[in-house]
C-alpha positions as CSV (number, residue, x, y, z in Angstrom):
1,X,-70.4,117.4,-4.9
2,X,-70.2,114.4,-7.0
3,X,-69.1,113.7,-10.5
4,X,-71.7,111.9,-12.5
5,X,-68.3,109.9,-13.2
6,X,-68.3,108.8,-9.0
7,X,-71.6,108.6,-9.0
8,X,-71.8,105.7,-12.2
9,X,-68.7,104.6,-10.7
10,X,-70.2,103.8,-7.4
11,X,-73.3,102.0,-8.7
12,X,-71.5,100.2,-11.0
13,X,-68.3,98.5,-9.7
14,X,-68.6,97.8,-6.2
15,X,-71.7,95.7,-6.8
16,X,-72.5,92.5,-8.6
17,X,-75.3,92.0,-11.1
18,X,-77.2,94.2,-13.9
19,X,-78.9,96.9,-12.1
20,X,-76.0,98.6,-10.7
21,X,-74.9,98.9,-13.7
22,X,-78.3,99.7,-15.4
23,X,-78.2,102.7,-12.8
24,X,-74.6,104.0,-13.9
25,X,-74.9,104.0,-17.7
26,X,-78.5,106.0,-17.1
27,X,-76.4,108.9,-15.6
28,X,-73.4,108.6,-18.3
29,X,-76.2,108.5,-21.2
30,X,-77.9,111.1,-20.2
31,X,-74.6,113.4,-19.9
32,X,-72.4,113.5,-22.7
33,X,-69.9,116.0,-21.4
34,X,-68.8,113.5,-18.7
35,X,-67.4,111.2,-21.6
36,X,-63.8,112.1,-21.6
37,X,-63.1,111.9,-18.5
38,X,-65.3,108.4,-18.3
39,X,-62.5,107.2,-20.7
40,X,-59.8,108.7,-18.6
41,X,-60.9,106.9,-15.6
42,X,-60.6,103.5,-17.6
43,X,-57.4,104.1,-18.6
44,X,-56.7,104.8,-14.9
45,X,-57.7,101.1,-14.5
46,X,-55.3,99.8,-17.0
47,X,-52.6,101.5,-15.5
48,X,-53.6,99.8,-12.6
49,X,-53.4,96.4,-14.3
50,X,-49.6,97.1,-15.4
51,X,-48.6,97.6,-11.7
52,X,-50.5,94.5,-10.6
53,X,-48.4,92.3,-13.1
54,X,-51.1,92.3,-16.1
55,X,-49.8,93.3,-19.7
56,X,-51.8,93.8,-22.6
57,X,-52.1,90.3,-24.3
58,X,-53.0,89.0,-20.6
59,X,-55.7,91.5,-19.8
60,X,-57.7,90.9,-23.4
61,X,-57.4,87.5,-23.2
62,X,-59.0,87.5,-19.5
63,X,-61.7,90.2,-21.0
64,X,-62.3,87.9,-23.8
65,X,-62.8,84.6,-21.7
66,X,-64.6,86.4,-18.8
67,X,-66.9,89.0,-21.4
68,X,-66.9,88.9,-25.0
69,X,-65.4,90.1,-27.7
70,X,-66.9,93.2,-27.6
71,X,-65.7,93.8,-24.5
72,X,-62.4,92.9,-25.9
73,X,-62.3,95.4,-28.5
74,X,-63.4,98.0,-25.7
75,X,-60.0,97.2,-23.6
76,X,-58.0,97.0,-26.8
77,X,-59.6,101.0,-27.4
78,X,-58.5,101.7,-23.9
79,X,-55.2,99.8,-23.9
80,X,-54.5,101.8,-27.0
81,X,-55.2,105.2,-25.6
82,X,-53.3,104.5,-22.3
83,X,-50.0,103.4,-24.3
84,X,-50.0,106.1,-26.5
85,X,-48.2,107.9,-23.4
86,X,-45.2,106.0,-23.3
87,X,-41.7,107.0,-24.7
88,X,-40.9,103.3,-25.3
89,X,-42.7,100.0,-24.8
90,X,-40.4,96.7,-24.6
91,X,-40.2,94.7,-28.0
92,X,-42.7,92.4,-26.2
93,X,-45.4,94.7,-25.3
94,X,-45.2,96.2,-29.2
95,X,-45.9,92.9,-30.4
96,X,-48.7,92.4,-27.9
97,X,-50.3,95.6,-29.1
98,X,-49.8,94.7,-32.7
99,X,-52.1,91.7,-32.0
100,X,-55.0,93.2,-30.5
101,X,-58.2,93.6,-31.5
102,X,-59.4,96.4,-33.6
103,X,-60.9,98.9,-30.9
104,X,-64.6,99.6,-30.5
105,X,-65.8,103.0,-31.5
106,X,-67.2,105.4,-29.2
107,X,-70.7,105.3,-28.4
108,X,-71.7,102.3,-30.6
109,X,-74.5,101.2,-30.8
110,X,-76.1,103.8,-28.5
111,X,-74.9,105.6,-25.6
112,X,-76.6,103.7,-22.5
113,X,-75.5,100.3,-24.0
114,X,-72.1,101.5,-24.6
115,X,-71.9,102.9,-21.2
116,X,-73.0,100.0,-19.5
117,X,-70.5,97.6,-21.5
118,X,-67.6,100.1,-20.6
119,X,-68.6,99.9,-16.7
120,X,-69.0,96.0,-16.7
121,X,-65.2,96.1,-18.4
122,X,-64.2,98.8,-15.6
123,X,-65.6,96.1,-12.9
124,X,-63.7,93.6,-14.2
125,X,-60.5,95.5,-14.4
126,X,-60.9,96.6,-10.9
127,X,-60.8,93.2,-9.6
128,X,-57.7,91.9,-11.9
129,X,-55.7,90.5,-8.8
130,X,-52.4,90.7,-8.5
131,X,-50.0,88.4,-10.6
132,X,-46.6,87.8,-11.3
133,X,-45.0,90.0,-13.3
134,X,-43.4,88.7,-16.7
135,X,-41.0,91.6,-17.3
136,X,-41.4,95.6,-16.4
137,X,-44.2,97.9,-16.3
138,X,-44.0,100.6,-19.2
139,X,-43.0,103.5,-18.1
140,X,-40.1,102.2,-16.1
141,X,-36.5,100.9,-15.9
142,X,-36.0,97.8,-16.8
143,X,-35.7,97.2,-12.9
144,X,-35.5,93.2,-12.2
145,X,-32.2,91.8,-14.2
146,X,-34.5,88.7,-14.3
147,X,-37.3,90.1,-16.0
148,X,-35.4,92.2,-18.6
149,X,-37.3,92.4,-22.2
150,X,-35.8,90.7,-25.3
151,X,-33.7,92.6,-27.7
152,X,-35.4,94.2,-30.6
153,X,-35.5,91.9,-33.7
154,X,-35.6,88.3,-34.7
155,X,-32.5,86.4,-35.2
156,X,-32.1,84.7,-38.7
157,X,-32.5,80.8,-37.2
158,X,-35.9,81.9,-35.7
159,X,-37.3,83.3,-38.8
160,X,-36.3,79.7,-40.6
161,X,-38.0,78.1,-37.6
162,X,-41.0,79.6,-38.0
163,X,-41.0,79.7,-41.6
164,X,-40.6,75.4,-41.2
165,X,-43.8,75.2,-38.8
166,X,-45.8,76.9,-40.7
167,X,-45.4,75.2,-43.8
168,X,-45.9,72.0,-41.2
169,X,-49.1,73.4,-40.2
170,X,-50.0,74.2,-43.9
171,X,-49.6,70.7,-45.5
172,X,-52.0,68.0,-45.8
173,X,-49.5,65.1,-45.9
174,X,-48.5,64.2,-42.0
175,X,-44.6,62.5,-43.9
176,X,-44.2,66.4,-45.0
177,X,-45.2,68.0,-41.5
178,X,-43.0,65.2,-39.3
179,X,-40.0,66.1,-41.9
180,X,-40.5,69.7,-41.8
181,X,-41.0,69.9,-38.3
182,X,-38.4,67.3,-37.2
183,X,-35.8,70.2,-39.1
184,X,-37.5,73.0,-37.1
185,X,-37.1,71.0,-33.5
186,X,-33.4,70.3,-34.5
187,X,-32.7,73.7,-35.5
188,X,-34.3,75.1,-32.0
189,X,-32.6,73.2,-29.8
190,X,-28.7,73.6,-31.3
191,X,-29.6,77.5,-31.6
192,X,-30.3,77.2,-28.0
193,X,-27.3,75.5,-27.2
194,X,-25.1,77.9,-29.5
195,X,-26.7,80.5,-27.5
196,X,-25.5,78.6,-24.2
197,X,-22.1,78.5,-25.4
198,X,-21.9,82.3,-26.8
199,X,-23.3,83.1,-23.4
200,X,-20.8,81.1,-21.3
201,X,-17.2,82.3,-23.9
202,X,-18.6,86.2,-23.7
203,X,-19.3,85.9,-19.9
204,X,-22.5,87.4,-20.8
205,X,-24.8,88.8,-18.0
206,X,-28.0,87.4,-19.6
207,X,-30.4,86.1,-16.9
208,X,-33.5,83.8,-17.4
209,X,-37.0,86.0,-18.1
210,X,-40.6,85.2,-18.5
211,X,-43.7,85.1,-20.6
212,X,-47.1,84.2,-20.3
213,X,-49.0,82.0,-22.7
214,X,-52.7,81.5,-22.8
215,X,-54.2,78.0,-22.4
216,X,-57.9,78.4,-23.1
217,X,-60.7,76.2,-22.9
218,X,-62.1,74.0,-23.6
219,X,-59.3,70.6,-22.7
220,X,-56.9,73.2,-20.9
221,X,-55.5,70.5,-18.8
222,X,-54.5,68.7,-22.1
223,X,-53.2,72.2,-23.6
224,X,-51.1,72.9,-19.9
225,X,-49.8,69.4,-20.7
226,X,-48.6,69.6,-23.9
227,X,-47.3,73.5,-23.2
228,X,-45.1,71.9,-19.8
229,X,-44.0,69.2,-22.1
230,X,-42.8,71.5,-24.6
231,X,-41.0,74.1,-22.0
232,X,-39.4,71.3,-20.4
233,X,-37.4,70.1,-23.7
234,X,-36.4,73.6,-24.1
235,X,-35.0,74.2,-20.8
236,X,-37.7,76.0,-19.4
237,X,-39.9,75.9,-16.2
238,X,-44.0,76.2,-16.8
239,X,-45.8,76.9,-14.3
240,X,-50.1,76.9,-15.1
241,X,-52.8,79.3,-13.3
242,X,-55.7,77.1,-14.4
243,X,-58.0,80.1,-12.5
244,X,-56.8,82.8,-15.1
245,X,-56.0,80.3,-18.0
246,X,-52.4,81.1,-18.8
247,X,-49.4,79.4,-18.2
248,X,-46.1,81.4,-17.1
249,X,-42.9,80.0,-18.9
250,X,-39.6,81.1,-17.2
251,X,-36.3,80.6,-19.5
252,X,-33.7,82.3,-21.6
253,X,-35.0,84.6,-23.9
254,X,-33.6,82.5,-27.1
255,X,-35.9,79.3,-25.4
256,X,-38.8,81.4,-24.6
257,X,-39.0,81.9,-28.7
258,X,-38.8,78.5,-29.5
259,X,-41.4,77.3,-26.5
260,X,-44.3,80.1,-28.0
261,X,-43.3,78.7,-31.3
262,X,-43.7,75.4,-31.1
263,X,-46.2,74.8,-28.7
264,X,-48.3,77.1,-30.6
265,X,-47.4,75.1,-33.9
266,X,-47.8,71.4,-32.6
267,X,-51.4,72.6,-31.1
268,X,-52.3,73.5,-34.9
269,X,-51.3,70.3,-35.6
270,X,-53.3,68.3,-32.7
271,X,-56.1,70.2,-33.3
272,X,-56.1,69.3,-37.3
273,X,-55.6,65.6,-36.4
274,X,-58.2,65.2,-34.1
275,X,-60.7,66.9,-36.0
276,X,-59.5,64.1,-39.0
277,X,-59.8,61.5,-36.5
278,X,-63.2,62.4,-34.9
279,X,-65.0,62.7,-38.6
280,X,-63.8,58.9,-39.0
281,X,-65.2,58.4,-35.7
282,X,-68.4,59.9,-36.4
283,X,-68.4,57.7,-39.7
284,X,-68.7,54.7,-38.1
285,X,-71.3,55.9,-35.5
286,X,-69.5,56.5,-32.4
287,X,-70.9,59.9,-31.1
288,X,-68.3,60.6,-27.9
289,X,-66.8,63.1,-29.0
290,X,-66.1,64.9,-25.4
291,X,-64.4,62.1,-24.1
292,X,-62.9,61.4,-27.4
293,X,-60.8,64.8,-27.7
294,X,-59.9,64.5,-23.9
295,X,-57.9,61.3,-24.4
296,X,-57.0,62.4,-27.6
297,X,-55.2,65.5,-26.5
298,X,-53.8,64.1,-23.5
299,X,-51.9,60.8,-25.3
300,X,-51.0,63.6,-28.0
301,X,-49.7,65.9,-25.0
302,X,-47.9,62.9,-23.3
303,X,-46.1,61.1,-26.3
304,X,-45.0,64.3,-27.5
305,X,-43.2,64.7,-23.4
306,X,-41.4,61.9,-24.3
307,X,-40.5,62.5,-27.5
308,X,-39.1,65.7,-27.3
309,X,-37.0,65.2,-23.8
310,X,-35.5,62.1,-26.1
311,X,-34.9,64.6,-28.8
312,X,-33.3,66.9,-26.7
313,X,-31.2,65.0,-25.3
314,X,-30.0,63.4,-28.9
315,X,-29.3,66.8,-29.9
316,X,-27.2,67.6,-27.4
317,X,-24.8,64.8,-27.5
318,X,-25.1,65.4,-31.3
319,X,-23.2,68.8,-30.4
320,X,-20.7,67.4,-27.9
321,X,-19.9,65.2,-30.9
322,X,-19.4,67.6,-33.5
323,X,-17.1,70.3,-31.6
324,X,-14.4,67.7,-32.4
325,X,-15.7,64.5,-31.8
326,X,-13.4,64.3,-27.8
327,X,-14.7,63.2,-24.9
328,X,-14.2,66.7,-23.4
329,X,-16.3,68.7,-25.7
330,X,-19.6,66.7,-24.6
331,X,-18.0,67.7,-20.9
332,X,-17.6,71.5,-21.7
333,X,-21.1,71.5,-22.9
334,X,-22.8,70.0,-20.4
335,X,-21.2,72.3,-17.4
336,X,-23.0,75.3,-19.3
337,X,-26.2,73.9,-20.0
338,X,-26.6,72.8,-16.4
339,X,-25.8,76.2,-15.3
340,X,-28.1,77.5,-17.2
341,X,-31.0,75.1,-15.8
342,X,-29.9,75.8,-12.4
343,X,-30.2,79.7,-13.3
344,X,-34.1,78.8,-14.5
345,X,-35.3,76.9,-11.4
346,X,-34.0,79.4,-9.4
347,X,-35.7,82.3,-11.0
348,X,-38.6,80.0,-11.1
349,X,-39.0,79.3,-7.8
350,X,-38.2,83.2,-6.7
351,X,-41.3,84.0,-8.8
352,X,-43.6,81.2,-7.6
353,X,-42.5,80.3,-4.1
354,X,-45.8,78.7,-3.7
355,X,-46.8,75.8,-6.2
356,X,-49.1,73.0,-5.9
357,X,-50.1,69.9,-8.2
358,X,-53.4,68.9,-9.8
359,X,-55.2,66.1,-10.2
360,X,-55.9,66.1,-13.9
361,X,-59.2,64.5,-15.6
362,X,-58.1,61.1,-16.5
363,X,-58.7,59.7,-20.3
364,X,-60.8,57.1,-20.3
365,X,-61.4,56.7,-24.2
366,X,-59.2,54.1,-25.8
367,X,-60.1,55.0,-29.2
368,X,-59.0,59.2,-28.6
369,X,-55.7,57.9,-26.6
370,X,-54.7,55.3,-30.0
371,X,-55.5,58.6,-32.1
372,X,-53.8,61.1,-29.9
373,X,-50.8,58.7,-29.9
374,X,-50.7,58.5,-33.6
375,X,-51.1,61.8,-34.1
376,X,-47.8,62.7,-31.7
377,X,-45.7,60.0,-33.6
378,X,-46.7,62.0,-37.0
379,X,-45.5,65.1,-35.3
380,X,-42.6,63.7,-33.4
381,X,-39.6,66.1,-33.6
382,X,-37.0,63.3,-35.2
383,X,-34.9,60.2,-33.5
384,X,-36.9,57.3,-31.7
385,X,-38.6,58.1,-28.9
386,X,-39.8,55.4,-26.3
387,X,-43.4,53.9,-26.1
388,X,-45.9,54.7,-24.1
389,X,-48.1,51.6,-23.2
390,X,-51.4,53.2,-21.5
């Protein structure tokens, strides 16, 4: 015969709409001893979601966007559980897990409406597709060289970096956050390029990975933007899934840090700006604020392109220079670093054979663009970028 767990199951998850799920959580409610294994059979789900590519930042961040946060804090309870298995989980994951929400009790606030939440979650999981997978499943070897986890630990130049940005995102004077931030962008790109060259002496057998970053709404094209901008200047490859709102950043590990860093720090930054900006506009009795934030993010995104490939580059000859000041050390340098770009696009393209461009919502309001573009000048990461005239 069947479970009462097949039976809910049934009802549930293979249909759309409430009253499948009305149906389900009447025959969990009404039989408490089928409870365990109902949270066993979730687990199952999430185990299922490792070998599709999923990990657990990616799958609460698609439960948050597509439910709630309650159902949120029921995957982080279930995410929790089905870890708790594991011998080891890569320095990634652990963080990941740190980060989660707190889970939902058991049973709260009454057993039908708990049940029914759990099998709307279980429906969702189910239908997770599959996704390209940003480093191993737990459980396992660390199989593909390419996706190998990061080391435990935090070097001593990223712990300055991030100590810099914050206080970049903390200060209400935009001369502090450009100086403070101009030091962090400097710092990140010559510890990537003392990576490079402790790489290349040591023959090291380091090979580009991958992690995925949400870009939520609302403005996600803006955000996508901004986040490619940022990867490209740190010698990385984005590449956006608008569908699940994330974007996929393939690089070495030491440029993955500084990309979630800093895109994550200069969005503080934009978002703090605009909201400044907009009150002015609202002061002055201009109510377009939709259109407004569009332009404003998307001049912010694409002055701060332009800046930061200058600033790169700058940086780079910078260290040529200062390896002895011959005409050869820029040459030694540059052999490496292109190596190492060649190394990403490959990996890149082996994960994403199939790409295609979008047609992004244009701005179309002049006041957001001047803002945006005053707002990425304040947060420029040092030297003297070129214009941008429209």
């Amino acid at each position: 015969m069947e479970s009462v767990i097949d039976r809910a199951c049934a009802a549930a998850l293979y249909s759309d709409g409430d009253a499948g799920l009305d149906t389900g959580a009447s025959l969990l409610a009404a039989d408490p001893s089928a409870d365990e294994e109902l949270h066993r059979r979730g687990e199952e789900f999430v185990r299922r979601a490792w070998a599709r590519g999923w990990q657990p930042a990616d799958v609460v961040r698609t439960v948050r966007r597509e439910l709630d946060d309650a159902g949120a804090a029921l995957a982080a309870a279930l995410i929790e559980a089905e870890t708790a298995g594991y011998g080891q989980l890569p320095p990634r994951w652990a963080d990941q897990l740190a980060a989660m929400p707190a889970p939902a009790p058991r049973n709260r606030p009454d057993r039908f409406t708990y049940a029914s939440a759990l099998l709307e979650l279980y429906r969702l999981l189910l239908r997770l597709p599959a996704i390209e997978p940003a480093g191993p499943p737990p459980g396992t070897a660390a199989g593909d060289p390419a996706l190998r986890p990061p080391a435990a630990g935090e070097p001593r130049m990223l712990t300055r970096i991030r100590a810099l940005l914050a206080k970049a995102e903390a200060t209400g004077f935009p001369e502090e956050a450009e100086a403070l931030t101009t030091k962090a962008q400097e710092l990140m790109a010559r510890h990537s390029i003392d990576e490079a060259l402790l790489a290349a002496r040591t023959h090291s057998a380091d090979v580009p990975g991958a992690v995925r970053i949400g870009v939520d709404a609302p403005y996600e094209s803006a955000k996508a933007v901004l986040l490619d901008a940022v990867a490209s200047a740190n010698r990385c490859r984005a590449v956006w899934n608008s569908d699940l709102g994330f974007t996929t950043v393939v690089g070495f590990e030491p440029d993955l840090e500084s990309v979630e860093l800093l895109f994550t720090s200069l969005l503080v930054q934009g978002n703090a700006a605009m909201t400044k900006a907009e009150a002015g506009q609202r002061a002055g009795g201009r109510r377009r604020t939709k259109t407004f934030r569009q332009s404003f993010l998307m001049a912010y995104a694409q002055r701060l392109g332009s800046r930061l490939a200058a600033d790169t580059a700058r940086v780079t000859a910078e260290a040529g220079a200062e390896a002895g000041g011959r005409a050869e050390s820029t040459g030694a340098l540059l052999p490496v670093l292109a190596a190492r770009d060649v190394a990403v696009t490959d990996t890149a393209e082996r994960m994403f054979p199939r790409t295609t461009t979008t047609r992004l919502r244009g701005a179309t309001d002049l006041e957001g663009w001047t803002h945006g573009t005053a707002a990425a000048d304040r947060a420029r990461m040092g030297g003297e970028g070129p214009e941008i005239s429209r």
